[in-house]
C-alpha positions as CSV (number, residue, x, y, z in Angstrom):
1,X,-11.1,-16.4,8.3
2,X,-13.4,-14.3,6.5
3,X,-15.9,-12.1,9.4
4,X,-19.8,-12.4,9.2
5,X,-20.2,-8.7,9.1
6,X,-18.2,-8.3,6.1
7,X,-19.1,-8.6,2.2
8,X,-16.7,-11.0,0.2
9,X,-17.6,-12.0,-2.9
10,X,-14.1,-12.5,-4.5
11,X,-12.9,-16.3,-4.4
12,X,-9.8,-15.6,-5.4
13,X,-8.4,-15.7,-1.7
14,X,-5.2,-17.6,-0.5
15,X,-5.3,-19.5,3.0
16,X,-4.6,-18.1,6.0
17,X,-5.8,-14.8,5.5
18,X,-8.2,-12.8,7.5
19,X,-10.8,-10.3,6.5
20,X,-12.6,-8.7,9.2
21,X,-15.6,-6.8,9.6
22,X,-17.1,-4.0,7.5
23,X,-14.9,-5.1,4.2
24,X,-16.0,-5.3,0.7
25,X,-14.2,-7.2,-1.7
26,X,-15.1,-7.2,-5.2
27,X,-15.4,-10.7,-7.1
28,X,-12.3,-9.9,-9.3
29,X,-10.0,-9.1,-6.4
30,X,-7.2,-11.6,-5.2
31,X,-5.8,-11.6,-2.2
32,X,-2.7,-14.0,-1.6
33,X,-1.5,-15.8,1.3
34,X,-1.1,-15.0,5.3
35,X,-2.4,-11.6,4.8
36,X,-4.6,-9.4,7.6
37,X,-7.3,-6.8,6.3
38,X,-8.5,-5.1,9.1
39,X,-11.8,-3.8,9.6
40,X,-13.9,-1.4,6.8
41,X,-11.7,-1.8,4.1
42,X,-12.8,-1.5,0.4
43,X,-10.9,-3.5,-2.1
44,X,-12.2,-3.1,-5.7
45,X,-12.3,-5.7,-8.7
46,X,-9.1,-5.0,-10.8
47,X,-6.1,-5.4,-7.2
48,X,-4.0,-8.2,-6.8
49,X,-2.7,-8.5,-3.2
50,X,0.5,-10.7,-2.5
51,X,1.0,-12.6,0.4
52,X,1.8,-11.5,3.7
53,X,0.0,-8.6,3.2
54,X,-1.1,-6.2,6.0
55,X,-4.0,-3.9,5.0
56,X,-4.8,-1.7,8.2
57,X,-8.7,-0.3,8.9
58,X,-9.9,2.3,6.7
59,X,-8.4,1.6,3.2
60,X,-9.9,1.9,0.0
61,X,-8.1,-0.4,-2.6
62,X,-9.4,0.9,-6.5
63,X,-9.1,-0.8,-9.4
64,X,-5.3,-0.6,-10.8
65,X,-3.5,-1.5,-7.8
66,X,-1.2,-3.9,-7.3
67,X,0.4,-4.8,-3.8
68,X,3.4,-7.7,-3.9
69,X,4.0,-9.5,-0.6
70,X,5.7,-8.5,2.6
71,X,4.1,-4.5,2.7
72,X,2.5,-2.9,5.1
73,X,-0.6,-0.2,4.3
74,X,-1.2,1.8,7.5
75,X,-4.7,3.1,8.3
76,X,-6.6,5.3,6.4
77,X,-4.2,5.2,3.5
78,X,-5.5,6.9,0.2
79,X,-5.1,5.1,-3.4
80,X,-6.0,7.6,-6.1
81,X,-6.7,5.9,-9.8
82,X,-8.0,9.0,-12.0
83,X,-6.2,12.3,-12.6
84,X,-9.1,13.9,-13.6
85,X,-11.8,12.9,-11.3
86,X,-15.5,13.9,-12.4
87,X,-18.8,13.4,-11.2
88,X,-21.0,10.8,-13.1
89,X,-17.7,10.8,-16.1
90,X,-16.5,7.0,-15.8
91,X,-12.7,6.7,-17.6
92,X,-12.8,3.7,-19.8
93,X,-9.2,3.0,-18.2
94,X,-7.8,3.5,-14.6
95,X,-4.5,4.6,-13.8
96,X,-2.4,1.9,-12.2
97,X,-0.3,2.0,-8.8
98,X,2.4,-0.2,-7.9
99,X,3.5,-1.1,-4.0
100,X,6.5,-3.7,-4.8
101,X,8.0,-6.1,-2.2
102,X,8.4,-5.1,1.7
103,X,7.3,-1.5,1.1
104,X,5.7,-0.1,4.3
105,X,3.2,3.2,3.5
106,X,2.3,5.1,7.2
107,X,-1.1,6.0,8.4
108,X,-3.2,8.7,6.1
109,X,-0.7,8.7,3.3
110,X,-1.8,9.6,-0.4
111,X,-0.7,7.9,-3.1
112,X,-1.4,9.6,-6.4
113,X,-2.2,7.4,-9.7
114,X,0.6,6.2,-12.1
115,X,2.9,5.3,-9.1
116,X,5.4,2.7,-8.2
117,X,7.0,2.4,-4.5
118,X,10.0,0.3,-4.9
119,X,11.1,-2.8,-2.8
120,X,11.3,-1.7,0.9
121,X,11.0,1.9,0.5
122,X,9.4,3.8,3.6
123,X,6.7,6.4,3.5
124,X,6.2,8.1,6.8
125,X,2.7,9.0,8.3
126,X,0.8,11.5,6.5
127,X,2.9,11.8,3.2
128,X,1.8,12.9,-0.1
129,X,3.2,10.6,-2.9
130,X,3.5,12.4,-6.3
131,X,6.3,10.9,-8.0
132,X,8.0,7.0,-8.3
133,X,9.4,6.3,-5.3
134,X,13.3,4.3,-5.3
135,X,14.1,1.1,-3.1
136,X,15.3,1.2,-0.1
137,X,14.6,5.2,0.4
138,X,12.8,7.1,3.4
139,X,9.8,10.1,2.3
140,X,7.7,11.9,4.6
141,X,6.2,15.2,3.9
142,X,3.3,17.3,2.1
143,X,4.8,16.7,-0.7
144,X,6.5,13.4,0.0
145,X,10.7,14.4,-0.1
146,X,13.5,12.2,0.4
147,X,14.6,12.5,4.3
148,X,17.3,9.2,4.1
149,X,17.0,5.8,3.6
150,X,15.9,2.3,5.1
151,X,17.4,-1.7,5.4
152,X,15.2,-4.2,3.9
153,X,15.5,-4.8,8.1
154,X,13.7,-1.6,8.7
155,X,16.7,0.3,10.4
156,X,16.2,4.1,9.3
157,X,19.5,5.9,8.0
158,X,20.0,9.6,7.0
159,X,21.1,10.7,3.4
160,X,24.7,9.5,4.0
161,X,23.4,5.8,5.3
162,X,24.4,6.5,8.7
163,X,21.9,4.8,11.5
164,X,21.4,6.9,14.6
165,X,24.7,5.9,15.5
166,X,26.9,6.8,12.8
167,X,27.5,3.6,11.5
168,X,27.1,3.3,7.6
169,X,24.7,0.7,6.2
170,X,25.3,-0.4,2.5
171,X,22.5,-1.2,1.0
């Protein structure tokens, strides 16, 4: 279901996806299968989307990322793709960002250029992401730090792997 009020000119689109109002998406975008893009999102030319993809309202997606199924991009989440941002200076190449299988990124988060967020890692609300972020591991913070670590289930473990209730989780 693509909405009325939004502009899609991509038709690169898998089934089962919906695209509400307010959203652009470029004609070189593809989106996969089963996935949700909210309302007012921006999704540029050069971004492959997996499938069961949920894009919350608010989200610019630039050119250079890539999202693999199963993740979760809360609102107002913030792709960077240039270092060096100028006014009216166009780089001939964009810097490339990487959100790998079941990764969940909270609402407002920055992610700075040249990243990759490995399979089911966790970024809390609000985080600033400077640096390659492991599988499996839990970051929150202005800059993003290491606070514990996370099942592919979603249960949230401190640096040891102990749940709230002390009991270890390999993972």
């Amino acid at each position: 279901m693509i909405h009325p009020l939004s502009d899609v000119k991509s038709i690169n689109i898998g089934e089962n996806t919906n695209i509400w109002q307010f959203c652009v998406v470029f004609p070189g975008a593809q989106i996969g299968n089963n996935c949700n893009i909210c309302a007012n999102v921006l999704i540029e030319n050069n971004v492959i989307i997996g499938d069961n993809v949920t894009v919350k309202s608010g989200v610019q997606i630039w050119d250079g990322v890539k999202i693999e199924n199963n993740v979760f991009i809360g609102p107002n989440v913030t792709f960077t793709n240039d270092l060096v941002p100028r006014s009216k200076v166009h780089t001939k190449e964009y810097g490339k960002i990487i959100i790998k299988e079941g990764a969940s990124i909270g609402a407002n988060s920055t992610i700075v250029t040249g990243i990759v967020i490995e399979e089911y890692a966790f970024i809390g609300a609000g985080s600033l992401v400077t640096k390659n972020i492991q599988r499996n591991t839990l970051w929150f913070g202005n800059p993003a730090k290491q606070k514990g670590f996370i099942t592919n289930e979603g249960i949230l473990l401190n640096m040891k792997q102990k749940d709230k209730n002390g009991v270890f989780h390999s993972l």
